[in-house]
C-alpha positions as CSV (number, residue, x, y, z in Angstrom):
1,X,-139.4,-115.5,6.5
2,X,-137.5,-118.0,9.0
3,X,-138.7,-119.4,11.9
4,X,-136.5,-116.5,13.8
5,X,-137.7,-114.0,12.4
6,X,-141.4,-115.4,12.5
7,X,-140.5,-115.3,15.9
8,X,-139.3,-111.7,16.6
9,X,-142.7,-110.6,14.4
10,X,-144.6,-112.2,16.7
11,X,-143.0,-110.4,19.8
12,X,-143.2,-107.5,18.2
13,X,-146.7,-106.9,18.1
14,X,-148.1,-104.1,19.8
15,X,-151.2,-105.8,21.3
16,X,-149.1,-108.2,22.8
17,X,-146.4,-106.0,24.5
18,X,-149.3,-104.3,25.5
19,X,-151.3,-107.0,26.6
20,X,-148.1,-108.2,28.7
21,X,-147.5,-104.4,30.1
22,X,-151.2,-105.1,31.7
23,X,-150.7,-107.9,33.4
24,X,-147.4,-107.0,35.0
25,X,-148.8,-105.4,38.2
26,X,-150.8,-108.8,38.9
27,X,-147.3,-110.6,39.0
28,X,-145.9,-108.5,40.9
29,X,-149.0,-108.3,43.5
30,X,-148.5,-111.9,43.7
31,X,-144.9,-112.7,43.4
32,X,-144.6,-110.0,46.1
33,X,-147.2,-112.1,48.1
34,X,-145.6,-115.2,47.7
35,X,-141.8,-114.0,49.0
36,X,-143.1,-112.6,52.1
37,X,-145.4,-115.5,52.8
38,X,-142.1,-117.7,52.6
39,X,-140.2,-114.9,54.1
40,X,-142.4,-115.2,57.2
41,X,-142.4,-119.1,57.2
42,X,-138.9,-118.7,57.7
43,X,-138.9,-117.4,60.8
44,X,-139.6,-118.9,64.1
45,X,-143.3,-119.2,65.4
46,X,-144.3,-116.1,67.5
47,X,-142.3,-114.0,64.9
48,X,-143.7,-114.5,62.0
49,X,-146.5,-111.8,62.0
50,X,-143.9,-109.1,63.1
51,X,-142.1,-110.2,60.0
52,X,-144.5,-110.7,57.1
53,X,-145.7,-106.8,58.6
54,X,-142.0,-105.8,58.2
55,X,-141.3,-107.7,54.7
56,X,-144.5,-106.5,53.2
57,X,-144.7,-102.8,53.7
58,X,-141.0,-103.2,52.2
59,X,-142.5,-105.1,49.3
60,X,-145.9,-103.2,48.8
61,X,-143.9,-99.5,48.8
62,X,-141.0,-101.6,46.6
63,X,-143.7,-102.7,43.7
64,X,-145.7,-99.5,44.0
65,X,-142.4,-97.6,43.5
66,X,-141.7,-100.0,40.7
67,X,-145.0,-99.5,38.5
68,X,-144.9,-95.8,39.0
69,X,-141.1,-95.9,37.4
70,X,-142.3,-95.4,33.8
71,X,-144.6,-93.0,34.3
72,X,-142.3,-90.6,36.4
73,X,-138.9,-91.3,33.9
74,X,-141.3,-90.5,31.3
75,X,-142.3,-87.1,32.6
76,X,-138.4,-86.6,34.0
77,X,-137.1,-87.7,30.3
78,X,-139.9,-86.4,28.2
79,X,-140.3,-89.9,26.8
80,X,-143.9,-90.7,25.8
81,X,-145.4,-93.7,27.4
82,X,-146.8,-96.8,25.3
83,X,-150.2,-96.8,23.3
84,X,-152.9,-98.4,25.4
85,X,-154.6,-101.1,24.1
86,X,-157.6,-99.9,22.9
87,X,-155.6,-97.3,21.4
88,X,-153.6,-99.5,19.4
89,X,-156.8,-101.5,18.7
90,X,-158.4,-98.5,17.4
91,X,-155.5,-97.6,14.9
92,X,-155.3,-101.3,13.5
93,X,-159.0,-101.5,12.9
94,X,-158.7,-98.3,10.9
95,X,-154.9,-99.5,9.2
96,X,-156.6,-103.0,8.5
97,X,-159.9,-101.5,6.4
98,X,-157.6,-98.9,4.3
99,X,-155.7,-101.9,3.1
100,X,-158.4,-104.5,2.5
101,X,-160.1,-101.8,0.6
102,X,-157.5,-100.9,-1.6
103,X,-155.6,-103.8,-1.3
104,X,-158.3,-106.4,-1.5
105,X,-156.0,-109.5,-0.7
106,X,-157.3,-113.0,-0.5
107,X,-160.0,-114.7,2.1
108,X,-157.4,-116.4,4.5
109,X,-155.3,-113.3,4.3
110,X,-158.2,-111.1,4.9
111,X,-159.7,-113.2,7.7
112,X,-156.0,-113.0,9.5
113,X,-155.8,-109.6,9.1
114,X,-159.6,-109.3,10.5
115,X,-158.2,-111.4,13.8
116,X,-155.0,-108.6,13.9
117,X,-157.8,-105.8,14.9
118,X,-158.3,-106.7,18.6
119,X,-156.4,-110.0,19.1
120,X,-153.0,-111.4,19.1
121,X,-151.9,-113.3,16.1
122,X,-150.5,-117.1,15.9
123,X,-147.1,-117.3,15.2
124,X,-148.3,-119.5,12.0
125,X,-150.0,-116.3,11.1
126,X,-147.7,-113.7,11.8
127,X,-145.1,-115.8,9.2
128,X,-148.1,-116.1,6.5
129,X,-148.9,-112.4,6.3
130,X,-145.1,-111.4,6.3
131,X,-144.8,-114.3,3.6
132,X,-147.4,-113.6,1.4
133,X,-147.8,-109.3,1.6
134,X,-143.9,-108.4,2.0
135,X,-143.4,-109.3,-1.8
136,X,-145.1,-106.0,-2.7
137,X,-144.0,-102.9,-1.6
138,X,-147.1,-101.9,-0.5
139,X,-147.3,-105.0,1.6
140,X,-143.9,-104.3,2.9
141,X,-145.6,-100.6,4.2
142,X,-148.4,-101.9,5.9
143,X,-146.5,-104.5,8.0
144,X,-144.5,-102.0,9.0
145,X,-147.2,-100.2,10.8
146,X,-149.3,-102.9,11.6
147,X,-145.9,-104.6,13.2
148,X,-143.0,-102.1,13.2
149,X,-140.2,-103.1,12.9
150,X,-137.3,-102.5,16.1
151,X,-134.8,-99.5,15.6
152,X,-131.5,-99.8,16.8
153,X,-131.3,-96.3,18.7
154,X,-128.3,-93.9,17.0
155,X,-125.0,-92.3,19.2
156,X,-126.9,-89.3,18.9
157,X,-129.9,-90.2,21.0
158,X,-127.8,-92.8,23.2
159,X,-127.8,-90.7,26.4
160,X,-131.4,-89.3,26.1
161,X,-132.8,-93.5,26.8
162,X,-129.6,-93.8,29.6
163,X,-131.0,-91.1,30.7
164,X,-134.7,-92.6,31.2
165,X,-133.9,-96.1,32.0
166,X,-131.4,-94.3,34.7
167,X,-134.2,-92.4,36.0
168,X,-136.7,-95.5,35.6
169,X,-134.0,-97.3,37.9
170,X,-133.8,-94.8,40.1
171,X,-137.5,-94.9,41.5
172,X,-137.8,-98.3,42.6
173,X,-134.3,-98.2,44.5
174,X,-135.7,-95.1,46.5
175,X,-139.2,-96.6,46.8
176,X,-137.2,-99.4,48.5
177,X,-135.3,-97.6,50.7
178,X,-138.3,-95.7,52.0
179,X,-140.3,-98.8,52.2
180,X,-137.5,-100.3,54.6
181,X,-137.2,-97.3,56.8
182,X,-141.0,-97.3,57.5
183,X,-141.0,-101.3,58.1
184,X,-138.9,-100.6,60.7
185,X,-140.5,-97.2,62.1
186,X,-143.7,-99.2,62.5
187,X,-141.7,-102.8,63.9
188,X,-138.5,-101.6,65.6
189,X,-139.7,-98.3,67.1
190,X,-136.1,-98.4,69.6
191,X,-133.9,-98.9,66.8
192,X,-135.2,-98.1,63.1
193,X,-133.1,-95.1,62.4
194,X,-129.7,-97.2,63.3
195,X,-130.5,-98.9,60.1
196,X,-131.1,-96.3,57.5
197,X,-127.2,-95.8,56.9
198,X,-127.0,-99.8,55.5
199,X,-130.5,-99.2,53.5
200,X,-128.5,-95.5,51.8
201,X,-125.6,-98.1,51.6
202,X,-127.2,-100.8,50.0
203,X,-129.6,-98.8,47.8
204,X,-126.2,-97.0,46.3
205,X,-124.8,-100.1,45.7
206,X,-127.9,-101.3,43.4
207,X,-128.2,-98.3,41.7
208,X,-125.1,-97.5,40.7
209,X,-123.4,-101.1,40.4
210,X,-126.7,-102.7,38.9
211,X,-128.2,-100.0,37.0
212,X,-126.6,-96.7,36.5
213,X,-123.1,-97.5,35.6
214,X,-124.3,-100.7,33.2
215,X,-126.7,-98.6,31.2
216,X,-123.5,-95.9,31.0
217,X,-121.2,-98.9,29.8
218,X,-123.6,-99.9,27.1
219,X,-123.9,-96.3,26.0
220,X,-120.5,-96.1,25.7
221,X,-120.1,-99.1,23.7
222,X,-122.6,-98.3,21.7
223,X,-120.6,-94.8,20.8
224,X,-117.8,-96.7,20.5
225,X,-119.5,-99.0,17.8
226,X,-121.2,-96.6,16.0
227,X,-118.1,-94.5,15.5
228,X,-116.5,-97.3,14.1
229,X,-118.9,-98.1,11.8
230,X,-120.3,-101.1,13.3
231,X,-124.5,-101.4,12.5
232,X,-124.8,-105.2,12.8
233,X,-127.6,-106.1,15.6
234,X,-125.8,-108.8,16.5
235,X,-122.0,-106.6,17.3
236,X,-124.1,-104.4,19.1
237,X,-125.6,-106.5,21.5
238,X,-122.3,-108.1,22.0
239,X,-120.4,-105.1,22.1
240,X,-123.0,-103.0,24.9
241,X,-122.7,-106.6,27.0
242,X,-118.8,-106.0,27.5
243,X,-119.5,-102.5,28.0
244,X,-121.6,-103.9,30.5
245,X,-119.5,-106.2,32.1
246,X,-116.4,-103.4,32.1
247,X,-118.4,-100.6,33.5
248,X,-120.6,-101.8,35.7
249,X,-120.5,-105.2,36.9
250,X,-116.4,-103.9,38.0
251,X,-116.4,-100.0,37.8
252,X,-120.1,-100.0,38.8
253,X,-119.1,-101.8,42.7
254,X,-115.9,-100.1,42.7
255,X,-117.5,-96.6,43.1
256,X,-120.6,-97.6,45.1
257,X,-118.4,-98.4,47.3
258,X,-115.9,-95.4,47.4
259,X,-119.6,-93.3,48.1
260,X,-120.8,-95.7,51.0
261,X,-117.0,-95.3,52.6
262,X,-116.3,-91.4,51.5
263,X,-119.9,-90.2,51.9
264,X,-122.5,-92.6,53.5
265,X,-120.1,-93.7,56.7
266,X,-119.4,-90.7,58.1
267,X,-123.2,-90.8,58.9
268,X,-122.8,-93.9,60.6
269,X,-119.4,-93.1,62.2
270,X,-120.3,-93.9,65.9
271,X,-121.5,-97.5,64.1
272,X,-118.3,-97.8,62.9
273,X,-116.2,-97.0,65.5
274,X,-117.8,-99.5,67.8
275,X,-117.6,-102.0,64.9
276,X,-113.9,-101.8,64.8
277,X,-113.9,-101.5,68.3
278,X,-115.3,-105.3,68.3
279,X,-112.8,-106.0,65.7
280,X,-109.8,-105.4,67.6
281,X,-110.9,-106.9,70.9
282,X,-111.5,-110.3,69.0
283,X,-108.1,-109.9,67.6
284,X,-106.6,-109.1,71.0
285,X,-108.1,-112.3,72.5
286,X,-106.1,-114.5,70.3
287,X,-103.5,-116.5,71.7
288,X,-100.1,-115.3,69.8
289,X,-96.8,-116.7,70.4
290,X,-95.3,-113.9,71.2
291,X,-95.3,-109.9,70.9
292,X,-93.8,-109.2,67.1
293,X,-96.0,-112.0,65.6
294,X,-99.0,-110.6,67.4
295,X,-98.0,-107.0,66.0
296,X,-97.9,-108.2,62.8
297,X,-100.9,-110.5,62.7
298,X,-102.9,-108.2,64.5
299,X,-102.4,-105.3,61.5
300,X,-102.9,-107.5,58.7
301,X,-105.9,-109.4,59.9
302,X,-107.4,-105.9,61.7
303,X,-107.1,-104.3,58.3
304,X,-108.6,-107.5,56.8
305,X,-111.7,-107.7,58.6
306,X,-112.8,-104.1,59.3
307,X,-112.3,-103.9,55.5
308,X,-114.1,-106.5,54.6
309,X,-117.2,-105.2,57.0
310,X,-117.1,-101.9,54.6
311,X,-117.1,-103.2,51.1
312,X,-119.8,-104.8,49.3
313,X,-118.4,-107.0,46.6
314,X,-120.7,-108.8,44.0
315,X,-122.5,-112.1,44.4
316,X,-124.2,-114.3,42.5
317,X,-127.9,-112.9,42.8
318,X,-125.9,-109.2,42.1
319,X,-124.8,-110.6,38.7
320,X,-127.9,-112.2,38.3
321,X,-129.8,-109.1,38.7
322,X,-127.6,-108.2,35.6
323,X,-130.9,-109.8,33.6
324,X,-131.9,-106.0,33.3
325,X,-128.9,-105.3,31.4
326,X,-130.0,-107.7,28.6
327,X,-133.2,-105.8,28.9
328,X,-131.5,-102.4,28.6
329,X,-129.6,-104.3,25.6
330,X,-132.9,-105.0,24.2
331,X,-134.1,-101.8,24.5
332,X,-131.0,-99.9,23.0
333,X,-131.5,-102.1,20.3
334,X,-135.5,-101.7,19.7
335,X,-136.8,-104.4,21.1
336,X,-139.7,-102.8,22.6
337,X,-141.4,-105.9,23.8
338,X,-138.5,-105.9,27.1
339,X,-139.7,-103.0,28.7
340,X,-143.0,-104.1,30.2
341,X,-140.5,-106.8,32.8
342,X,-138.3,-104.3,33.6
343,X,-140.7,-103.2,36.7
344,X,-139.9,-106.8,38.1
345,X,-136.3,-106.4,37.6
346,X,-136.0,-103.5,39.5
347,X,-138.0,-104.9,42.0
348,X,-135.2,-106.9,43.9
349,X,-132.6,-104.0,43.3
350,X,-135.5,-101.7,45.4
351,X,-136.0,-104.6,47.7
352,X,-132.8,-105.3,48.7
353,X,-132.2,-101.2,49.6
354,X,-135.2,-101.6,51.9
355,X,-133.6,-104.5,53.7
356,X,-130.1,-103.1,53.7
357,X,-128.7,-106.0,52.4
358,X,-125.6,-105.4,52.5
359,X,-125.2,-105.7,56.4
């Protein structure tokens, strides 16, 4: 066994994805804390309790969305959730005896598979087991259910995990928007239900540029690969990445914002109207040279600006957020040991509803 594949072994083990799955609402707790600390800080004194209030019951019903994403796309999907630890620690305890019993391997061996019970194993270890048991068959079988091995997911069952990493999406992006709308009900009494039309707008946006429409590209290219007769890990992460790219990073923004024009503005149509209203009086104060050049600048930059005030294009942190793609990558391709971060990706997607970035 190489060093890379010591490596994946050693991700792969179900005490440590679970271990990691445990610990993830304690970073987000206090990620969460830290942003709206420096949130606040950013503002000017006499503010800044208004807006750590506002920021945090954004971010508190944000993460709480965020941890409760699994369990509900798991009950919408009919996915079952991960072993628990002492779960998992039960069945190696029980794995581990059978084959020392009837295996009887060697002292180190056995003292490293005693440790694999209850704790994590070493990488050094994790490459000495596989070294020395997977020359037997029998070896081979119990490291496979002591450490399975990922499964790249078929065509077949493609659209059952889009459809609960869609779902698992989904939750914090709502959780966000709802966590905005109440930040405001409790700060902005006056004026809080002017902003829900840019938190819909935003949170559309997320979901379908940043989520939806990328895990649908790497389904499809996934299809695609399969059909061609493609099974190399390596293809297929390439392969769902362009699908990625094609589909959602482009398609994705196109149609989020077809549905915040088509759908979403008419609810903010008085918004609008006065927006362009604004538009054109700041064209109209511009000195032109004389009445056909003013016609004629007037439509294209008119055109220009209100446009650009309705779409929302990508920008850096967007593709950036595009780290939960690799994850969905990762997962479409078994590597079980992604899904515990994806909470804290979809975090900033939920966020960023609740704010209504876009505007």
């Amino acid at each position: 066994m190489n060093k890379i594949q010591a490596i994946g072994k050693f991700l792969d083990q179900p005490i440590l994805v679970s271990k990691f799955q445990k610990v993830v609402p304690a970073m987000l707790a206090a990620g969460g804390v830290a942003f709206v600390t420096a949130d606040a800080m950013r503002e000017e004194k006499g503010k800044r309790a208004k807006r750590a209030l506002k920021s945090g019951i954004t971010m508190g019903v944000t993460i709480a969305s965020a941890l409760a994403a699994p369990h509900i796309a798991s009950k919408v999907a009919n996915r079952p959730l991960p072993l628990c630890i002492d779960k998992i620690k039960a069945n190696n305890n029980q794995l581990v005896d059978t084959f020392i019993k009837t295996q009887k391997p060697d002292k180190n061996i056995e003292r490293i598979l005693q440790e694999s019970k209850e704790k994590v194993l070493k990488l050094s270890y994790v490459a000495t087991l596989f070294n020395k048991l997977g020359k037997k068959q029998s070896g081979r079988e119990f490291l496979e259910k002591l450490i399975p091995s990922p499964q790249n997911i078929s065509a077949k069952d493609i659209f059952s995990e889009i459809g609960y990493l869609s779902v698992y999406g989904a939750v914090p992006v709502v959780g966000g928007i709802a966590g905005g709308i109440l930040s405001d009900r409790v700060t902005d009494k006056k004026h809080w239900k002017e902003k829900i039309p840019n938190k819909i707008k935003e949170g559309s946006y997320q979901y379908l540029a940043n989520i939806f429409m990328c895990n649908v590209g790497a389904g499809i290219a996934l299809g695609l690969l399969e059909k061609a007769g493609i099974q190399s890990k390596g293809a297929r992460a390439i392969g769902m990445t362009a699908g990625i790219i094609l589909t959602g990073i482009i398609g994705g923004s196109k149609i989020a914002n077809i549905i915040g024009n088509r759908v979403i503005e008419p609810l903010c149509n008085k918004k609008t109207k006065n927006l362009e209203n604004e538009v054109y009086q700041d064209i109209l104060d511009i000195d032109f040279l004389n009445k056909e050049k003013e016609n004629i600048y007037f439509k294209r930059e008119y055109s220009k600006k209100v446009k650009a005030e309705k779409e929302r294009t990508p920008e850096v942190l967007d593709i950036g957020l595009h780290t939960d793609d690799i994850a969905t990558v990762s997962l479409l391709s078994g590597l079980k040991w992604i899904e515990p971060a994806l909470p804290m990706m979809y975090t900033v997607s939920g966020y960023r509803a609740g704010i209504g970035y876009r505007n």
